[in-house]
N, C-alpha and C positions, 0 to 999 in steps of 0.2 A: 469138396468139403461141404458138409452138411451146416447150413445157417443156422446161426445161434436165436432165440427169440424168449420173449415172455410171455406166461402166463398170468394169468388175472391173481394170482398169492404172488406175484414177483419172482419166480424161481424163474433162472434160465435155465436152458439146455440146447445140446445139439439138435436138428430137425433135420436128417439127411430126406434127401430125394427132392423137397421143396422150392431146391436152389435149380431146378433143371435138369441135376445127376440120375441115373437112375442107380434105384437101390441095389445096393449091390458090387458097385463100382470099385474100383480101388484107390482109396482116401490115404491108403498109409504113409504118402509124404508129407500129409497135415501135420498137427499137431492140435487134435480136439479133444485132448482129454479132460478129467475133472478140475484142473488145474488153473485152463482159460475159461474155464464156465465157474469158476470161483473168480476170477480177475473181472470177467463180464458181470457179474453178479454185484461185485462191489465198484465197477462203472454207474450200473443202474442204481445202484442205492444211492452214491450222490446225487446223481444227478436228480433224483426225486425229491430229494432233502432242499433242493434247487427250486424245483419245479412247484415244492408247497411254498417258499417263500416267494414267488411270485404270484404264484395264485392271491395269499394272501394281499400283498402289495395292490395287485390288480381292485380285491375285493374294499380294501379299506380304503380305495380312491372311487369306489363305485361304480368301475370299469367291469365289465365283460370283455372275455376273450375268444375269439376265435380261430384256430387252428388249420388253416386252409391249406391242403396237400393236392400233390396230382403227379401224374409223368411231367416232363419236360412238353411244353408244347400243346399242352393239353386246354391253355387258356384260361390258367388264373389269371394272369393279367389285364386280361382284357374283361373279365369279369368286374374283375376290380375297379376297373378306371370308369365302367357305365354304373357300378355301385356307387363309387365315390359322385359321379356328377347326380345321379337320383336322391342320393340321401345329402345331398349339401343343404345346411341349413335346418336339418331335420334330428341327424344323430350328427354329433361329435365324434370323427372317428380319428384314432390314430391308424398307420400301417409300423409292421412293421418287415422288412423287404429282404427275405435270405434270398443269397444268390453264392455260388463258390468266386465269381469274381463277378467283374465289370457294375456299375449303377446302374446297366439300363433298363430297369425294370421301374428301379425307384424314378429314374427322369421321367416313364411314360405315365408316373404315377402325379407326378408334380401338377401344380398348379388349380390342383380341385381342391383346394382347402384342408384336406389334410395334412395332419404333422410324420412324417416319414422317418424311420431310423434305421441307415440300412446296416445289414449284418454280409460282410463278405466271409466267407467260411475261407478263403485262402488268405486271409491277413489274421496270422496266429491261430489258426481252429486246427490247421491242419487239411486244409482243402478238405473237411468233412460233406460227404453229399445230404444234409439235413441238418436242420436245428435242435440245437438240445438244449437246455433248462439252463446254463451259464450263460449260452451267446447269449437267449431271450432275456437276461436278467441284466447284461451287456448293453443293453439296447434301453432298458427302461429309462435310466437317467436323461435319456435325451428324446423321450417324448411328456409334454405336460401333462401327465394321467388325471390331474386333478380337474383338469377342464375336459375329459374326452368320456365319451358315454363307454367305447366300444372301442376294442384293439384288436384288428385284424391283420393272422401273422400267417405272410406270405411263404409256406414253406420254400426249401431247396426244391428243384422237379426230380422226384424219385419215386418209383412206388413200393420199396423197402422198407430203408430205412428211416423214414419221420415217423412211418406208423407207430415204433418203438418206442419212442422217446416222447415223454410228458415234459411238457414247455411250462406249464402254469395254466391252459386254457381251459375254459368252462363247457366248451365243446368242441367237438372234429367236424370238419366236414370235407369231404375231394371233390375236385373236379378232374371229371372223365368225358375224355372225346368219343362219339360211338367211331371215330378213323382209326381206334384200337384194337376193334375186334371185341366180339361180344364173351370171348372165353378170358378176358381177363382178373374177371372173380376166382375165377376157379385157381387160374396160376398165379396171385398175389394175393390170397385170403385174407393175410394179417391185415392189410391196408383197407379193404372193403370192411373188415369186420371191424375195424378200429372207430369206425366213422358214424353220428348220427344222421350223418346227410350224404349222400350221393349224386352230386350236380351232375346230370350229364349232357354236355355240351353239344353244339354246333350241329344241332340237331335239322338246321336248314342244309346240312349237305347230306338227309339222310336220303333224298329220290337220286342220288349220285352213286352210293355206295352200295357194295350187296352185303348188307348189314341186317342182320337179325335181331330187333330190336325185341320182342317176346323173348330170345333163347337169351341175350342180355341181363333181363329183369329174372326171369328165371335160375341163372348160374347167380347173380346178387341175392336172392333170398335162400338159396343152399347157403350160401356163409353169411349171410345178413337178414333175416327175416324181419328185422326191426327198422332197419333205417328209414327214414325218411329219403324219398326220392325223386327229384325235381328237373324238368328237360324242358331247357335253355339253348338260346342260342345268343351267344355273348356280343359277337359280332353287329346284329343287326336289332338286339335287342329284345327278343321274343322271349318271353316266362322269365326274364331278369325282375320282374315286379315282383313275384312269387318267392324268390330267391330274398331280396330285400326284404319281405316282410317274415320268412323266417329268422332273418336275420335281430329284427327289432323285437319281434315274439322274445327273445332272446335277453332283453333289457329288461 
């Protein structure tokens, strides 16, 4: 079955072949007609209706938001927690921590002074694999916006579907492991192209791997010619400075 997505006017539609199938295949036990691309349609519409009143929310507390996406494993977190201990005392940051269950993202997140509110996608969402503009609006009341400069929201690890979905945030950005394989532009467009920033990570295990890091930047400016693009290594600290101050650029 060919993935549903949006374009920049908002219209969905079917996108066969994108999902891995090749064209051609036979879908006829789906059900993709115009009918769930009218249902999908009026998905997207609330949740956007969603997605401006928190922007607003965000904007009339003087908060910035940030939208932080990636795979599974790809080390947002650990990104996070050498952000959170650099900018203490500097920015006011809230988190805010999707996960489909467990806290431990939010515990690894504790203890560095900011305010955390986490979002379980399997308690009432529906085990959804990403955040969308209700959870993140779910979660507001239970950080002080009024005291924080900047809200940094940890998506779900998917490289589908968060690209999709508009939370309220003032910019996107992912982090990408090069342990992925450098053809990942090319097979998850939406998510590369969604993004002003392209963190890409763990770049100290790059004399390890036989990773094409040219054919990488390369297949990213086929579907992103604009992004900004930043390579980090979260672990040990390397070009996290660089990371942080796009961040505050950003206030």
């Amino acid at each position: 079955m060919g993935r549903f997505h949006r374009h920049e006017d908002g219209t969905a539609h079917a996108h066969d072949g994108e999902d891995g199938h090749a064209h051609g295949e036979d879908h006829s036990g789906y059900q993709t007609g115009a009918e769930r691309v009218e249902v999908l349609e009026r998905i997207f519409g609330e949740n956007d209706k969603t997605a401006a009143a928190n922007r607003a929310e965000f904007a009339a507390s003087g908060v910035r938001a940030v939208n932080l996406m990636s795979s599974p494993g790809a080390g947002k977190t650990t990104l996070l927690r050498e952000t959170l201990s650099r900018l203490a005392g500097l920015v006011r940051i809230g988190i805010i921590e999707g996960d489909i269950e467990t806290s431990l993202d939010a515990d690894r997140l504790a203890g560095f002074g900011a305010a955390i509110a986490l979002i379980n996608t399997g308690n009432g969402f529906g085990g959804e694999c990403h955040l969308d503009a209700p959870m993140v609006a779910s979660a507001l009341p239970r950080l002080p916006l009024g005291q924080l400069d900047l809200v940094l929201i940890e998506n779900v690890g998917n490289l589908v579907c968060p690209a999709e979905f508009d939370v309220g945030q003032d910019a996107r950005a992912m982090v990408y492991a090069i342990t992925e394989g450098e053809e990942k532009p090319l097979k998850y467009p939406v998510m590369f192209r969604s993004c002003e920033l392209v963190v890409v990570n763990k770049m100290d295990l790059l004399p390890y791997l036989d990773f094409d890091l040219d054919a990488f930047v390369g297949n990213l400016r086929k579907v992103n010619p604009a992004a900004d693009v930043l390579f980090v290594s979260a672990r040990t600290g390397e070009g996290v400075g660089a990371w942080c101050d796009w961040l505050r650029a950003r206030l």
